[in-house]
NUFIMAR-798969 format. One record per residue (C-alpha): residue number from 1; x, y, z. Coordinates in nm, 3 decimals, decimal comma. Example, Ala and Ser with C-alpha at 12.3 -4.5 7.8 and 13.67 -1.06 7.14 Angstrom:
1_1,230_-0,450_0,780
2_1,367_-0,106_0,714
***
This chain:
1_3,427_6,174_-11,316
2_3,046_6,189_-11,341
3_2,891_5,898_-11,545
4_2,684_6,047_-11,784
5_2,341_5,905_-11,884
6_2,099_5,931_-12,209
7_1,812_5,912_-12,075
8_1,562_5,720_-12,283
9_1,827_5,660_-12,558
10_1,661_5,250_-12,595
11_1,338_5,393_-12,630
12_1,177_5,779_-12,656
13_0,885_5,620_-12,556
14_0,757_5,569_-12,216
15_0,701_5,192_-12,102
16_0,464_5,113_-11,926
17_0,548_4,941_-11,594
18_0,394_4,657_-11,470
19_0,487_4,674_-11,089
20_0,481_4,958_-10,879
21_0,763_5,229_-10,898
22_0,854_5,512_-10,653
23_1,079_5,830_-10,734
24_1,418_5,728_-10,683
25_1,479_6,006_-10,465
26_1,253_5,777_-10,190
27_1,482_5,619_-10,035
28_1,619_5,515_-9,693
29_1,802_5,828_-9,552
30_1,570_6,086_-9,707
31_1,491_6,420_-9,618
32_1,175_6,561_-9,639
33_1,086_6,918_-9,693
34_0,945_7,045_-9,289
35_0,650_7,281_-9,279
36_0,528_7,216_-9,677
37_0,316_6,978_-9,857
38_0,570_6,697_-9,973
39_0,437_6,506_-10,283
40_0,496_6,177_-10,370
41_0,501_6,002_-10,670
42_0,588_5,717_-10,885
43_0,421_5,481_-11,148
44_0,171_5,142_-11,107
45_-0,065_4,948_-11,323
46_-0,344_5,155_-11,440
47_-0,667_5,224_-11,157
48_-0,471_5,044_-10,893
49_-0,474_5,199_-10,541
50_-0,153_5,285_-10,378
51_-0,114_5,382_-9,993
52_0,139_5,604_-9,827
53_0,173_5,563_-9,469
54_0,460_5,830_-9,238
55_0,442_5,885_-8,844
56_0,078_5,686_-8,794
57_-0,093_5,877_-9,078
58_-0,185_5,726_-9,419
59_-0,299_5,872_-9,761
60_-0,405_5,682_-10,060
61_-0,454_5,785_-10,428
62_-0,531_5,575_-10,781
63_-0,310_5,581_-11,071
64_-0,441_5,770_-11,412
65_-0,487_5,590_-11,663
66_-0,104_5,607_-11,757
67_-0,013_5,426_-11,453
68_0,091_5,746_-11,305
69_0,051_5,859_-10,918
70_0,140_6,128_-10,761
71_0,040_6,181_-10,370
72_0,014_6,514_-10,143
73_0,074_6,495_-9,795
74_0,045_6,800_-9,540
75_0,276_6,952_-9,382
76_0,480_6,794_-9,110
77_0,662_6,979_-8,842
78_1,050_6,870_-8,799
79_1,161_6,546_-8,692
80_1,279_6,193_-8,727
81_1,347_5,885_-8,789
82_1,069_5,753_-8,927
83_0,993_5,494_-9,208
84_0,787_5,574_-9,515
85_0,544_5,287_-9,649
86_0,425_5,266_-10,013
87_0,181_5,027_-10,052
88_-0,011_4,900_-10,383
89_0,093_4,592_-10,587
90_0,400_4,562_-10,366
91_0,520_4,731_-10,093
92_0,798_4,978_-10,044
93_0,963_5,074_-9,717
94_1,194_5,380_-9,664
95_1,398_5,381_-9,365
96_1,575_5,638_-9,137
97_1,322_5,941_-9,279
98_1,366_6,276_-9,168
99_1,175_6,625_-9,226
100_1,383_6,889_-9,233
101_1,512_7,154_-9,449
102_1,600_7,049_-9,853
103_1,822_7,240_-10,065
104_1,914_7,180_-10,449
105_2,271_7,261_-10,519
106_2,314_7,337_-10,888
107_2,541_7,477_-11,105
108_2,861_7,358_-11,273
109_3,203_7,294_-11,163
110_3,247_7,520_-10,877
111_2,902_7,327_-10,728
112_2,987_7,024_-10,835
113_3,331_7,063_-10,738
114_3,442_6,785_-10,437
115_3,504_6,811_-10,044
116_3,827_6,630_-10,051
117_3,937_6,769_-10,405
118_4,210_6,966_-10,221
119_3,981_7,174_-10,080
120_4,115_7,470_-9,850
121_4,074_7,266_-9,455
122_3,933_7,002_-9,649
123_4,134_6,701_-9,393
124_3,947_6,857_-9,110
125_3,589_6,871_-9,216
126_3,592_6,536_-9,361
127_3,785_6,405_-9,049
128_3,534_6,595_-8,857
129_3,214_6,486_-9,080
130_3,032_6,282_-8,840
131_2,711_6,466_-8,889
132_2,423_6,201_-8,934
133_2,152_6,493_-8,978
134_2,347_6,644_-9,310
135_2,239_6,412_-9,576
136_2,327_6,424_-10,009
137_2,145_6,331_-10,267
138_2,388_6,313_-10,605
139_2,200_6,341_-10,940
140_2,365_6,110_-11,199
141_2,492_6,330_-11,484
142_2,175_6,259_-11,743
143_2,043_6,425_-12,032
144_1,775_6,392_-12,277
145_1,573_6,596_-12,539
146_1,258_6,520_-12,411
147_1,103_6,570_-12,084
148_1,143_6,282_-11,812
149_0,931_6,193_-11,519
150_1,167_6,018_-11,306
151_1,530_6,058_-11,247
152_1,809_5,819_-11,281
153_1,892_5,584_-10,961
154_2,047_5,709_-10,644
155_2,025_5,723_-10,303
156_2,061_5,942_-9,998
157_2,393_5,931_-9,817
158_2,457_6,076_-9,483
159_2,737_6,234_-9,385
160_3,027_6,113_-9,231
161_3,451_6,088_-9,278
162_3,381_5,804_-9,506
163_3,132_6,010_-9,741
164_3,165_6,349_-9,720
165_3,468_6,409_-9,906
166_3,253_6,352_-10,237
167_2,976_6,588_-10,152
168_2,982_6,935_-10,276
169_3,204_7,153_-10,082
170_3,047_7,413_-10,128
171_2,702_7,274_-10,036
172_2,861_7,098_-9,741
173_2,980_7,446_-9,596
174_2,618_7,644_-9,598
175_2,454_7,250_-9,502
176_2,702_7,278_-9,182
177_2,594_7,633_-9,133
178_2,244_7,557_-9,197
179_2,193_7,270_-9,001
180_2,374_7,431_-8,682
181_2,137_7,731_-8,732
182_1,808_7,550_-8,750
183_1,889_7,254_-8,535
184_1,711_7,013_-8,799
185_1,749_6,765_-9,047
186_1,963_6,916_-9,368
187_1,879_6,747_-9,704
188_2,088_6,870_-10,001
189_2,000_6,744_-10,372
190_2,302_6,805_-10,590
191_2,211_6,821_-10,965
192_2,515_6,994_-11,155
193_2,775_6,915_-11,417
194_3,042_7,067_-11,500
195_3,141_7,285_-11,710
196_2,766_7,372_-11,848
197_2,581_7,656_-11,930
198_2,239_7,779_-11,833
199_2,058_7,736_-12,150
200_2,086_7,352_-12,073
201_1,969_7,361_-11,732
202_1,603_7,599_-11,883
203_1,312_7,451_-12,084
204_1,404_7,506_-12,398
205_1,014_7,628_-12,483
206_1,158_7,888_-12,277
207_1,521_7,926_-12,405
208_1,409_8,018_-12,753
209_1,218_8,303_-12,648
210_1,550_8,469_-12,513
211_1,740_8,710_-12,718
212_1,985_8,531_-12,843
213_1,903_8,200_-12,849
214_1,634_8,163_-13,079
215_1,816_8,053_-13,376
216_2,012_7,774_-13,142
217_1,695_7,673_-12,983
218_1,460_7,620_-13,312
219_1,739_7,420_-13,446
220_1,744_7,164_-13,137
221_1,374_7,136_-13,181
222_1,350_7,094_-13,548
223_1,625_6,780_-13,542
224_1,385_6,453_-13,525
225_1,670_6,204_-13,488
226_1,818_6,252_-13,121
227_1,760_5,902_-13,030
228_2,043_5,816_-13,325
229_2,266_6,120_-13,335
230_2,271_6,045_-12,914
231_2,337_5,678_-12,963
232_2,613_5,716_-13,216
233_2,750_5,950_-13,006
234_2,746_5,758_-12,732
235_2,955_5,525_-12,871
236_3,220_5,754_-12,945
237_3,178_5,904_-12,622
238_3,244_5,569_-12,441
239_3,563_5,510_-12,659
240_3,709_5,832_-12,621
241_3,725_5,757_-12,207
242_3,859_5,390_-12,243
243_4,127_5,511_-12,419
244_4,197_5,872_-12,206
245_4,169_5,657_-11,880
246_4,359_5,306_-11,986
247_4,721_5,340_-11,837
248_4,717_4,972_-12,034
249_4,695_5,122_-12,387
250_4,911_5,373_-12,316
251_5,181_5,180_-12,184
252_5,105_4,904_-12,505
253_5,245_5,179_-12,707
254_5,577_5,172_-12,558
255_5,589_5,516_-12,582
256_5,632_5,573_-12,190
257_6,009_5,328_-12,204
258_6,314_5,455_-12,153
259_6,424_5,306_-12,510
260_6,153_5,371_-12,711
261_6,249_5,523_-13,041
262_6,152_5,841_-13,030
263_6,422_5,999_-13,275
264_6,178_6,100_-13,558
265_5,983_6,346_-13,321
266_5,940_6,691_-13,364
267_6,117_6,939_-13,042
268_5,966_7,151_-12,906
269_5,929_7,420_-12,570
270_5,672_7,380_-12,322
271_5,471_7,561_-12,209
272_5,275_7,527_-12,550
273_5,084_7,819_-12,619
274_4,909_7,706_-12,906
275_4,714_7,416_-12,866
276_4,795_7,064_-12,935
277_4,531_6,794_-13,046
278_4,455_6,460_-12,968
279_4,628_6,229_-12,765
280_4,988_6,395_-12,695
281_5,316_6,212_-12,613
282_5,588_6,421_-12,504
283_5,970_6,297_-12,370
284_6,236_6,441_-12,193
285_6,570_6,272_-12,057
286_6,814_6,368_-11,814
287_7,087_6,210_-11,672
288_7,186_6,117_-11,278
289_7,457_6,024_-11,073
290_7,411_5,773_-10,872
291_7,419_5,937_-10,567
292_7,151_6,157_-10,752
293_6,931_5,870_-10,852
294_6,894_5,737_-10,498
295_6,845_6,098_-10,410
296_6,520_6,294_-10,324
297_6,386_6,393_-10,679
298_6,079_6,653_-10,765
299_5,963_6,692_-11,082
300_5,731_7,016_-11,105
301_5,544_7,039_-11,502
302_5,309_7,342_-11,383
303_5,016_7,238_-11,533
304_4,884_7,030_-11,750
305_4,488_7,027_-11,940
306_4,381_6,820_-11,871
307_4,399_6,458_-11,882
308_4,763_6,339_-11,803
309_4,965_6,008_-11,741
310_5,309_6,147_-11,646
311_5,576_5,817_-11,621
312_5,938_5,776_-11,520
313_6,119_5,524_-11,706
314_5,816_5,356_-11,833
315_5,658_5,347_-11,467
316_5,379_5,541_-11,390
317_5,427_5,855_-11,139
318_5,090_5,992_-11,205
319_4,753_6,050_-11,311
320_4,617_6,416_-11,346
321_4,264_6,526_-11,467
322_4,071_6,841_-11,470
323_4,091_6,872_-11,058
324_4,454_6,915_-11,069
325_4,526_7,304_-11,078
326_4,927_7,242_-11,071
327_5,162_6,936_-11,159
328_5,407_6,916_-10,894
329_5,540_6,553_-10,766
330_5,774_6,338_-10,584
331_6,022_6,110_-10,816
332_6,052_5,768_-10,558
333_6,421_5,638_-10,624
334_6,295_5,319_-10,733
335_6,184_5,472_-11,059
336_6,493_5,628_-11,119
337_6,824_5,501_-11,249
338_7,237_5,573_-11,275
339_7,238_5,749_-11,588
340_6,978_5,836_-11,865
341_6,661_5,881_-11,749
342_6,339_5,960_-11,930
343_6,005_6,168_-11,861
344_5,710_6,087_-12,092
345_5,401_6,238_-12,083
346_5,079_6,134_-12,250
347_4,818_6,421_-12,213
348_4,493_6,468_-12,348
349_4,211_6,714_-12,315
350_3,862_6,565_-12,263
351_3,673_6,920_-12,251
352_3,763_7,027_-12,629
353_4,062_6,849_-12,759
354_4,284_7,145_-12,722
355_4,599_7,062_-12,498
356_4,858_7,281_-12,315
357_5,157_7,102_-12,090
358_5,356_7,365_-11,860
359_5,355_7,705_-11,659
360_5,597_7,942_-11,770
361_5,925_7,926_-11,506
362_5,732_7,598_-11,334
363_5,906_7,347_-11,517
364_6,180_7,156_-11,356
365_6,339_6,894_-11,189
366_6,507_6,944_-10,887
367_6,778_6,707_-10,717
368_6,917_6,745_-10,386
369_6,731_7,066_-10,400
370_6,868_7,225_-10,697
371_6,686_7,301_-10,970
372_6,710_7,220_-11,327
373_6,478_7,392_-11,622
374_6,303_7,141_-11,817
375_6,119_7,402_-12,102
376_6,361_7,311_-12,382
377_6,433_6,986_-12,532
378_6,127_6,752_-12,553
379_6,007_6,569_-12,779
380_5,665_6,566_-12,936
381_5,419_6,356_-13,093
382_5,059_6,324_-13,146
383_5,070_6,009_-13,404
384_5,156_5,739_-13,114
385_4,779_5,688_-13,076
386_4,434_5,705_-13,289
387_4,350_6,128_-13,297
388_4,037_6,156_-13,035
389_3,711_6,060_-13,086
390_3,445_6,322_-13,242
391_3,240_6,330_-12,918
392_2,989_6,666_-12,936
393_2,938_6,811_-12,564
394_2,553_6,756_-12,611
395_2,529_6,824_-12,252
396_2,547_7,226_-12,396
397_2,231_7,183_-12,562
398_2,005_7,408_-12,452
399_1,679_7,213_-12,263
400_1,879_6,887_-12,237
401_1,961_6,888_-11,834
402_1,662_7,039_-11,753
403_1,478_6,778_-11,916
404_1,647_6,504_-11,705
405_1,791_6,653_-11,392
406_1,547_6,925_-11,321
407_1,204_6,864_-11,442
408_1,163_6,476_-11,307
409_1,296_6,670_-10,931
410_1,117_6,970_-10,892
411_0,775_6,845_-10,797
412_1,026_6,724_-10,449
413_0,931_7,012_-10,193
414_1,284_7,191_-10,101
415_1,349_7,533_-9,875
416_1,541_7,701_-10,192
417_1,811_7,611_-10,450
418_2,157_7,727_-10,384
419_2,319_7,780_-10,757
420_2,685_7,841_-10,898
421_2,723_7,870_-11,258
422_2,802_8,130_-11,508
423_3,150_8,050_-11,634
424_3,031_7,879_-11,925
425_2,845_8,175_-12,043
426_3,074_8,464_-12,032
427_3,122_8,488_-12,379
428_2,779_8,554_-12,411
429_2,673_8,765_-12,124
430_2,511_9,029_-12,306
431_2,162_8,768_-12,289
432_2,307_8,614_-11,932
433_2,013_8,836_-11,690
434_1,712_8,758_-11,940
435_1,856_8,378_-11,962
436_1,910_8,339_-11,616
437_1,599_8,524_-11,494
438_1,412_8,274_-11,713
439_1,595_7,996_-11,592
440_1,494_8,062_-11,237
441_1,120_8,145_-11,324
442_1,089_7,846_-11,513
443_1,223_7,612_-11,213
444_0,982_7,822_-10,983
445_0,701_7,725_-11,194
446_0,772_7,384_-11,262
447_0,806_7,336_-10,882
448_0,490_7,548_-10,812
449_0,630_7,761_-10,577
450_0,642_8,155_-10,714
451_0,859_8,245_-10,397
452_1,060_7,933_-10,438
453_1,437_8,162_-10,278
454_1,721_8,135_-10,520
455_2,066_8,217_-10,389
456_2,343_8,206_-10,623
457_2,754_8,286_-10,666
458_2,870_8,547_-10,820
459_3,180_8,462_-11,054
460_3,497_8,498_-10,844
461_3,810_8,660_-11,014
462_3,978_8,493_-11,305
463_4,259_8,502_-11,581
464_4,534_8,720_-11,556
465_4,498_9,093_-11,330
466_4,517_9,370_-11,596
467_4,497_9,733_-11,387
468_4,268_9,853_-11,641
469_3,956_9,647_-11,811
470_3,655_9,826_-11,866
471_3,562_9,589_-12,138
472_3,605_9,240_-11,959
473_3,417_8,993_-12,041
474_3,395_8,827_-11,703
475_3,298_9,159_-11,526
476_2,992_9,212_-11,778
477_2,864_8,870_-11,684
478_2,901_8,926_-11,312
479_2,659_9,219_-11,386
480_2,452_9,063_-11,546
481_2,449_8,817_-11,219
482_2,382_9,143_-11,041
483_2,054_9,276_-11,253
484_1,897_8,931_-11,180
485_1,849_9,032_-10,813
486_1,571_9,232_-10,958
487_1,329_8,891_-10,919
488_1,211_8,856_-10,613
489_1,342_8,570_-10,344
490_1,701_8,587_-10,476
491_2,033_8,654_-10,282
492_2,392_8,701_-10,435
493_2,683_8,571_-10,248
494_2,985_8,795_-10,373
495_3,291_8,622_-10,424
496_3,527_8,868_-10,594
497_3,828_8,853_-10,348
498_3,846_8,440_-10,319
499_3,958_8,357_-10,661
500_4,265_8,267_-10,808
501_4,399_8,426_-11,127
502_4,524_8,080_-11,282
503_4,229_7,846_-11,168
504_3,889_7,893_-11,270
505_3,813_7,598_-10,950
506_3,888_7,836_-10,604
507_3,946_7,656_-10,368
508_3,807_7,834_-10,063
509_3,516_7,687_-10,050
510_3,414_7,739_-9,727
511_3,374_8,124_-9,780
512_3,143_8,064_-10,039
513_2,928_7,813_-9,883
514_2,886_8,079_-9,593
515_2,831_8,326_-9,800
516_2,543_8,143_-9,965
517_2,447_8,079_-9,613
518_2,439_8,487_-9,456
519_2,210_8,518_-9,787
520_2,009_8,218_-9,654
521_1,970_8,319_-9,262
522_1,875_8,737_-9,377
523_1,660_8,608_-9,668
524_1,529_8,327_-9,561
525_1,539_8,257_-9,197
526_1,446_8,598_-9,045
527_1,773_8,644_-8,916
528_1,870_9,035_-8,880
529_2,260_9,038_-8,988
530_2,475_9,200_-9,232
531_2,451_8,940_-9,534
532_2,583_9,145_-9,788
533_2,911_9,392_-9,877
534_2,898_9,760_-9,981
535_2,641_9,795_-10,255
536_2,583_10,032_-10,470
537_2,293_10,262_-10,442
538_2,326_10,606_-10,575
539_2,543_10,829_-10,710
540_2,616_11,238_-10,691
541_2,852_11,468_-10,880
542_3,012_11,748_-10,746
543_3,209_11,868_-10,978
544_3,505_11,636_-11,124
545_3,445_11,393_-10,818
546_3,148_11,122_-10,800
547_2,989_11,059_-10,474
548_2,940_10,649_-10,415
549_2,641_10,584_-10,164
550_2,590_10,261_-10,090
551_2,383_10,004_-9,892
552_2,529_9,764_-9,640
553_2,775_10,037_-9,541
554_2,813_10,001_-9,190
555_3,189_10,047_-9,089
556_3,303_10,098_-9,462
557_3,708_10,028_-9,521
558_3,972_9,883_-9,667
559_4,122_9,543_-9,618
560_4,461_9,696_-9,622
561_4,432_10,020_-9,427
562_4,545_10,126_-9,844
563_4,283_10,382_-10,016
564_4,006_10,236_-10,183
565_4,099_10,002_-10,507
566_3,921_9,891_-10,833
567_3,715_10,218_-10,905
568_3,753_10,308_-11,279
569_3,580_10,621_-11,422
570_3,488_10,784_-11,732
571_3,311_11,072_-11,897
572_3,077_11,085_-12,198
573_3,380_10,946_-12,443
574_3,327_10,647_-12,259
575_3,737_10,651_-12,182
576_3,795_10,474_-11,833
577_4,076_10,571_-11,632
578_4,201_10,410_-11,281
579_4,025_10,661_-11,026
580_4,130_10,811_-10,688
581_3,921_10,698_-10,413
582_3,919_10,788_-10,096
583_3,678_10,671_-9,787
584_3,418_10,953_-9,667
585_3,245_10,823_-9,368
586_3,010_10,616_-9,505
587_3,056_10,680_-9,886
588_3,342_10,697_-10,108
589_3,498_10,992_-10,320
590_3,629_10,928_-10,659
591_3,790_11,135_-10,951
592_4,073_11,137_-11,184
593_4,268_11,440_-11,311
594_4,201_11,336_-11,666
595_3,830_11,362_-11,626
596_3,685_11,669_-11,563
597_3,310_11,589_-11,611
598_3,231_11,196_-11,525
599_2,948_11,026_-11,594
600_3,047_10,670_-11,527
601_3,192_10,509_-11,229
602_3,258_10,118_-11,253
603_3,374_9,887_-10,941
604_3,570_9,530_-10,980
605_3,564_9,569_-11,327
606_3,827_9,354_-11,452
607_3,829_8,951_-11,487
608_4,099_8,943_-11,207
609_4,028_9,329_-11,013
610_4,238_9,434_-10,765
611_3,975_9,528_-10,508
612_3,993_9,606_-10,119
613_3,673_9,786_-10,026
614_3,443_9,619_-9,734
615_3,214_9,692_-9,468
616_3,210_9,605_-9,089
617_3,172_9,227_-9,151
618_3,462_9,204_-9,392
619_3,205_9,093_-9,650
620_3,328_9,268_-9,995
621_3,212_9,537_-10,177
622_2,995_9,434_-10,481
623_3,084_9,504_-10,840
624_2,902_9,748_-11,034
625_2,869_9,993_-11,284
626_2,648_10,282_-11,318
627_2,656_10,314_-11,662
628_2,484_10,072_-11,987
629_2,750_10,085_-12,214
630_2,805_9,761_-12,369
631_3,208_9,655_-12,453
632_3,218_9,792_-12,750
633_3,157_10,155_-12,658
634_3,405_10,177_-12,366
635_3,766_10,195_-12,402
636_4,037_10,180_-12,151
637_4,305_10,530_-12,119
638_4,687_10,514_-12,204
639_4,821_10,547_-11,874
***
């Protein structure tokens, strides 16, 4: 887990500094932006001069009359090492300096989301990380409700097996593929959270001037006491992990022993499908032989959201959080025992208080390799322990990260941003392509750079597959990823056919970092290649069958040698049935019996679609629609 900072939360009010500063994101390790003008920039007394000297060539500048400085220097070719020198009051030195190519990697989760976090291949690229030239940059999670100049601390770390496992995975795939492809110095400044939305990540000057967020934006502008609101919830927020994260407390309850008293507790079934609150105990026992108990023993709990101490007898087995997508683990027979034996779980759910143990049919216990059901027969309590905290996820608000994680970064010179986010806005997609349009214009402005190339993810597959789902959320909000394209200097990596129906955290990783990457080499580094799956271009009737043209069809098929999946179509009624489809050189034929005059033909349009159409490259076809009917005017057929 992320720290996160309040930025400013002692004092809204910038302090003057009485010795020179630098941005943080000067230090030794550093990658420069090749081929741009690089500024830099930092703080000093008032009318002092301050020196910057890289590769035998100097520049010098005085601070404002704020103590401000900011510094351009020319371009600079690739290359390396050198050491940086800023000189005024004091002197700073920045070793091991490279210019190369700089990419931000934002986003939530699936960004943010960790190498070695069981990571499809993920022992072999961090065994194989040894890659000096691919260096990270890690943005503290911050947040504030004003605008900051500089960010938090951190520092530059280059990659190798002992680092590399905490950089972005999916930044660490299109870095390898970058740096391989340009034979340079790869510089990649992560600054994502988890688990947040866009609004938070856009001035909010700008935010309230999208439909739909006016009335949310006006209201975070009109409060005048963030520095105590923050504060006080700051506080809370600092309890509320002490107490999720201290095996101590938990274990002080006695809850976790084999003889606690548990005898007043409610019984209950897992999986829970409605939500339980607060901090959870729940206790199972079974009994062993003892030839069982010196036995090999799995326990398998199928999931659990998200924060979880699962013990044996009162000792702890293990620890689970939000990266742990199943619940599956080996009993050692020292924690076991002849005779009664207990499980206890204490579970918790950071996110939004609202917990869920258990998969259906993935709960058991299995000795000797048979299996034993666990779902009935546990008992449940949430009065062990204090209910949670009242911490507000202020890190939702809109303008907050972009005050601290984006505007004090942008005036660094980078190639592009790389971005993966979207999740955390599906239930409000219908303003997702003005939002996010805004979002990237008001990054390209701050960072004075109109053409500054945007490449983002679209959502992968999610949720349970339904055949027929012409009013999913998830598949409006990939559109809406879709309509963005129409700025200029963006790419969309597709991503439909990597997800996984019960994890919103894929974890092929690699084929979306080079995915972001084909976008990068067509759109960005001249290269001439197929970047992109079938996409949709036009359509023709003829008759009760539509006509798909598309572009990016070279060597259009199937996956599966099967016809053509995931086409839905509808007339004017706006009723969507599962169409025929059926590969025509380089188009593809579509009807349904039931529809004698379509209008509408959708692709992928489902959370989860079943979908096998791609071209020559095996790079998948791209949702779409070719209608504008929101989800309340479409309807799915009885079939």
């Amino acid at each position: 887990m992320k720290i996160a900072i309040i930025a400013g939360l002692l004092s809204m009010i910038s302090i003057q500094s009485v010795a020179m500063t630098v941005s943080p994101l000067f230090t030794d390790h550093m990658v420069l932006q090749r081929d741009k003008e690089v500024k830099v920039w930092g703080s000093a007394p008032p009318g002092q001069k301050v020196k910057v000297s890289v590769n035998q060539q100097q520049f010098s500048t005085v601070t404002d009359e704020s103590g401000n400085w900011t510094l351009v220097m020319p371009p600079h070719q690739k290359g390396g090492p050198f050491t940086l020198l800023v000189e005024g009051d004091e002197t700073r030195e920045v070793s091991d300096l490279y210019f190369g190519e700089v990419w931000i990697a934002g986003g939530q989760s699936n960004m943010e989301w960790d190498l070695q976090d069981n990571v499809v291949g993920h022992e072999q690229e961090v065994a194989n990380a040894e890659i000096p030239l691919i260096r990270f940059f890690d943005v503290p999670n911050t947040l504030s409700p004003k605008k900051q100049e500089q960010l938090p601390e951190g520092q530059w770390r280059v990659a190798s097996p002992e680092t590399a496992g905490e950089f972005s995975a999916v930044a660490w795939f299109f870095a390898k593929r970058l740096q391989q492809h340009e034979d340079v110095a790869v510089g990649i400044i992560e600054s994502n959270w988890g688990g947040t939305p866009a609004e938070a990540w856009t001035d909010i000057d700008e935010v309230k001037n999208v439909p739909g967020y006016k009335a949310m934006a006006t209201e975070v502008l009109k409060t005048e006491n963030w520095p105590q609101k923050l504060a006080a919830n700051e506080k809370r927020n600092t309890e509320k992990w002490s107490r999720i994260n201290s095996v101590e407390q938990a274990l002080a309850t006695g809850a976790a022993g084999i003889g606690f008293d548990d005898s007043s507790w409610a019984i209950r079934t897992l999986p829970n499908t409605t939500a339980l609150h607060d901090f959870v105990w729940l206790r199972h026992r079974f009994t062993l032989s003892r030839n069982e108990a010196q036995s090999s023993v799995a326990l398998s709990l199928g999931d659990i959201v998200q924060n979880a101490f699962i013990f044996i007898n009162g000792k702890l087995l293990a620890t689970e959080d939000w990266r742990n997508g199943d619940s599956l683990h080996e009993v050692p027979a020292s924690m076991l025992k002849a005779g009664e034996n207990v499980i206890a779980i204490r579970a918790a759910n950071d996110w939004d208080n609202n917990v869920f143990v258990g998969k259906e049919g993935e709960i058991w216990l299995s000795v000797k390799g048979e299996k034993t059901d666990l779902f009935a027969d546990w008992k449940y309590s949430n009065q062990v322990e204090p209910p949670m905290p009242d911490v507000k996820n202020y890190s939702f608000t809109p303008g907050f990260l972009y005050n601290a994680m984006i505007y004090p970064l942008l005036p660094y010179a980078a190639a592009g941003v790389i971005w993966y986010q979207g999740e955390s806005n599906v239930e409000r997609h219908p303003y997702y392509a003005a939002l996010f349009s805004k979002m990237i214009e008001n990054w390209r402005t701050r960072a004075n750079a109109p053409d500054l190339p945007f490449l983002y993810v679209q959502l992968a597959a999610f949720l349970p597959r339904q055949p027929l789902q012409p009013d999913s959320a998830w598949a409006y909000l990939r559109d809406a990823q879709r309509q963005t394209l129409a700025l200029p200097f963006t790419g969309m990596a597709v991503t439909i056919d990597v997800g996984n129906g019960d994890d919103i955290h894929p974890k092929r990783k690699r084929v979306v970092g080079e995915r972001l990457w084909l976008q990068a080499a067509s759109k960005v580094y001249g290269d001439n290649i197929l970047s992109s799956g079938p996409d949709y271009r036009a359509m023709e009737n003829q008759g009760s069958r539509i006509i798909v043209h598309f572009d990016h069809d070279k060597g259009l098929q199937t996956t599966d040698g099967q016809a053509p999946k995931g086409f839905i179509i509808a007339g004017k009624d706006g009723v969507f049935y599962r169409g025929k489809a059926t590969i025509k050189g380089r188009t593809v034929e579509v009807h349904h019996p039931q529809v004698s005059e379509p209008v509408a033909l959708r692709y992928a349009w489902a959370d989860n679609p079943a979908v096998n159409l791609v071209n020559a490259e095996g790079l998948p076809a791209v949702p779409f629609r070719t209608d504008n009917w929101n989800a309340e005017h479409v309807s799915a057929a009885s079939e």
